[in-house]
N, C-alpha and C positions, 0 to 999 in steps of 0.2 A: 433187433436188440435195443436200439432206443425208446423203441414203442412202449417194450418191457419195463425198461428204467423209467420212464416217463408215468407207467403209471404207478410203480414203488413209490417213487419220488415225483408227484404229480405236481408242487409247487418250484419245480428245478426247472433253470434251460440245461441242456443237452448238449455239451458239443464234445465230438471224441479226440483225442490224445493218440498223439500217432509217432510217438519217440518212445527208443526203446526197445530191446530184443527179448523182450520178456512174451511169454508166449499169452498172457493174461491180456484183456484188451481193458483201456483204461478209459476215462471219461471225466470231466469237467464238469460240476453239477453248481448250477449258479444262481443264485435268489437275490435279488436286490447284489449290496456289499459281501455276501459270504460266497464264500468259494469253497469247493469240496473236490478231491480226488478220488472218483468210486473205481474200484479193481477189482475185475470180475473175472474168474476164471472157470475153466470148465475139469480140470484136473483136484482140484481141491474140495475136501467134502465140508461140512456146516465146522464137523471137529478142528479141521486143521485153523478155517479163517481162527475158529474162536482162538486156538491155540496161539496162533499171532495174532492176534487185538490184546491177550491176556499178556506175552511177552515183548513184545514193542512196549507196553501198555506200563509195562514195569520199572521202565528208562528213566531216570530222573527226571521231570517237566523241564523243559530248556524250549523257548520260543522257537530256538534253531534248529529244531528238531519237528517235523511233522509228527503228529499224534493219531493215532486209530481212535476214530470216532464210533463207530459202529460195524457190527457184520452182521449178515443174517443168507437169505437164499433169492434167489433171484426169479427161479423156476425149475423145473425136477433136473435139468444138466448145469447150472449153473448158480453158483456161491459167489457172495460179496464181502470184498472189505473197503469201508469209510474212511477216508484219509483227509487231516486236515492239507489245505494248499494253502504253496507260497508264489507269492505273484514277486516273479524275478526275472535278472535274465541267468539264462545256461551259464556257469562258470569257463567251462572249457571256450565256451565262444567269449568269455570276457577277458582273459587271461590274461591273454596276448596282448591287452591295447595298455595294460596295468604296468606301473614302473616297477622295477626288480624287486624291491623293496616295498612296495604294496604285495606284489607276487608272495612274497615272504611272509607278509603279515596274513595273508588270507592263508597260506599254508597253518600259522602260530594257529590260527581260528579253529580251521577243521582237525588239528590235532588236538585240540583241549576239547571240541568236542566229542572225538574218539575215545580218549579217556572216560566220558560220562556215560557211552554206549555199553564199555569196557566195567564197568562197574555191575553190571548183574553177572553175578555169576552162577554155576551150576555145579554142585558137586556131586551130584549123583548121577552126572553125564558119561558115558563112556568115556575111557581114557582117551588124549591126546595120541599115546604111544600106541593105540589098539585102531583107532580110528583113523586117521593122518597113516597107515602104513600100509593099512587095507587101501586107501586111497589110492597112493603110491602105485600101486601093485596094479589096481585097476585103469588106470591111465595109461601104466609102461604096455600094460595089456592091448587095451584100445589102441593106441598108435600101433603098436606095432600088427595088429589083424586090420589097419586101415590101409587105404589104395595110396596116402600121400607119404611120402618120405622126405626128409632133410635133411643131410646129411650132417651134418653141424650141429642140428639138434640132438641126434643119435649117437656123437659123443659125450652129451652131457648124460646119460642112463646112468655110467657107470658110477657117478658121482650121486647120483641119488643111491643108488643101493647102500652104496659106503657111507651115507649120512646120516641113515635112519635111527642110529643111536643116539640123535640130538634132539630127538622126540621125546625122549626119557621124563618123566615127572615134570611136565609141562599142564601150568593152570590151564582150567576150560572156564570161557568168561562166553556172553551173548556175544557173535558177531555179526556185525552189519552185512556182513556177506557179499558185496559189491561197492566198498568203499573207494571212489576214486573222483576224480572231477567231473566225470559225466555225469555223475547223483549228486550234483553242488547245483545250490543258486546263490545266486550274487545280489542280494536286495538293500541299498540303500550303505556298500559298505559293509556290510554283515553278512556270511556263511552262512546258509541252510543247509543241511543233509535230511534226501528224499531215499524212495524206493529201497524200503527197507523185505523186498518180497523175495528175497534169498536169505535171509538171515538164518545163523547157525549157531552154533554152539561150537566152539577151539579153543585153539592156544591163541591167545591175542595178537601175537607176533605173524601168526596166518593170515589176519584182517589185512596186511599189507602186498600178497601174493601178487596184486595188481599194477603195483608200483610204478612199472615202467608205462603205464596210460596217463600217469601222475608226469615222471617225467619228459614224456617226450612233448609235451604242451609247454611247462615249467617248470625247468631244474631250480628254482629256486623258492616256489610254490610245495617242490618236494621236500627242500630241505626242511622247509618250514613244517609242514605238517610232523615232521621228524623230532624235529627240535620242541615243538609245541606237548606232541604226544609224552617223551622223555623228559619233558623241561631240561632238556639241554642236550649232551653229546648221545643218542645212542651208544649204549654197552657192546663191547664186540659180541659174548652172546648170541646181540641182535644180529647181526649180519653176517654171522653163518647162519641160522633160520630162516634169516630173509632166502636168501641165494636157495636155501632149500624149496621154498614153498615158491621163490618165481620160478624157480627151474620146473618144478612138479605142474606148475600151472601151464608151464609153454607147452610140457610135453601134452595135457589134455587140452588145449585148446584147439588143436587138429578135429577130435573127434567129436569134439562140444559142436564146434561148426560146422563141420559135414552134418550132424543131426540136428542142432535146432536153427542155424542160419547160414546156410551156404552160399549164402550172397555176399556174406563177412569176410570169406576168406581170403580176401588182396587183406584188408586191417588184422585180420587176425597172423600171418605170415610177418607184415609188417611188426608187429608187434613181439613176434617171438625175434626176430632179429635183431629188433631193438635192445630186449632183455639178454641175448647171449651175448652182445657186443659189451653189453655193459659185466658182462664177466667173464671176456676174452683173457683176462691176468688170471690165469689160473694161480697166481700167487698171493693175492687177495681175495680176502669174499665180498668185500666194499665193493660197489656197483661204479663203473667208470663217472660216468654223472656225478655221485656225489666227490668220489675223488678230485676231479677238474674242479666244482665249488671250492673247494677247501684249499686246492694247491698241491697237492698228493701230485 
């Protein structure tokens, strides 16, 4: 494969990128000072890259934000797309060493630029209430014709069915599709958001289905991106749709991981426990975490 990229790109060094569950393999393409993210996949055809170069492509310019550079085809099984890079470190590995309150402000960061993500929108995208409920349906499906069960997970089904009316006349905006601190870098005090190669088309309020990978790093990193996103208090609204879309997400991530990463699955268990623990009060939809912040 490098051979190949080498002679596409015959004034580049080479070296591959090996972070990431994404089934695309990724690469580092380096000339002198420029740096480039090439992502090359064997499932996506010439139409699709261009489709994402055209809509990534459409984001507002923001430094903080990597840019599609280029796509084109690699060889007759394999399609490329050009990403600008950002030389950082991992947020999630930086988080931790950060005071509460820087935690905070790098959350304000990645939620203003959520907002600018959230800004293309689609109106001639399927509906919210048509799409989102197929989904639903498809996941409760999958878990339950799969070999794993949780029992604790398995009480929360009922509470998706009974929610599906909160889908109702909900915008559909571009989402980044994997927004959470493992697609952050941390460069000089500043927030970059990477790996826009799930990106979709929702309700904006779905962009956060991930939340609990946000908080179990930094509840205060969470609040922040909350706070930043809303410029101020989240609407309740918000957090009955939240509690929908993390509950919808727990339930597929069983079958997400048995099929594209069965190595995940201690973090992916971990992670649904996380998320139901945090709406163990069946008498709130506010997620334990942020409550504890606030004093709830």
């Amino acid at each position: 494969m490098i051979e190949k990229i080498g002679e596409l790109f015959p004034e580049y060094i080479v070296e591959p990128i090996d972070k990431g569950w994404s089934t695309d393999r990724k690469y580092l393409l380096i000339r002198g000072d420029e740096k480039f993210t090439l992502r090359i996949s064997e499932k996506k055809s010439l139409n699709k890259q261009k489709e994402e170069f055209q809509t990534i492509g459409s984001i507002r310019p923001m430094k903080q934000l990597i840019r599609p550079v280029s796509y084109g085809v690699l060889d007759e099984r394999h399609t490329y797309i050009l990403y600008s890079y950002v030389e950082g470190e991992d947020l999630k590995e930086a988080i931790g060493r950060l005071d509460p309150i820087l935690q905070y402000d790098m959350g304000i960061q990645a939620g203003v630029l959520l907002c600018s993500i959230h800004e293309v929108e689609k109106a001639d995208h399927e509906e919210v209430r048509i799409r989102y409920n197929r989904r639903i349906t498809e996941k409760i499906r999958a878990y339950r014709e799969g070999p794993i069960r949780m029992t604790n997970l398995e009480e929360y089904i009922p509470y998706l069915e009974e929610s599906r009316h909160l889908l109702d006349e909900r915008p559909t905006v571009l989402l980044h599709g994997d927004y959470h601190i493992g697609n952050m870098i941390l460069k000089e005090g500043i927030v970059h958001i990477i790996d826009f190669n799930r990106y979709d088309f929702g309700d904006p309020y779905e962009e956060f289905d991930r939340m609990t990978m946000n908080s179990s790093f930094s509840p205060q990193f969470s609040k922040g991106l909350l706070h930043g996103y809303f410029k101020g208090v989240p609407p309740m609204e918000f957090w009955h749709l939240l509690k929908l879309y993390a509950v919808t997400n727990a339930v597929g991530s069983i079958s997400w991981a048995l099929k594209h990463s069965p190595d995940s699955m201690d973090f992916i268990r971990n992670m649904i426990e996380h998320t139901l623990d945090d709406y163990a009060d069946r008498s709130s939809p506010i997620p334990k975490w942020y409550r504890e912040l606030i004093g709830w």
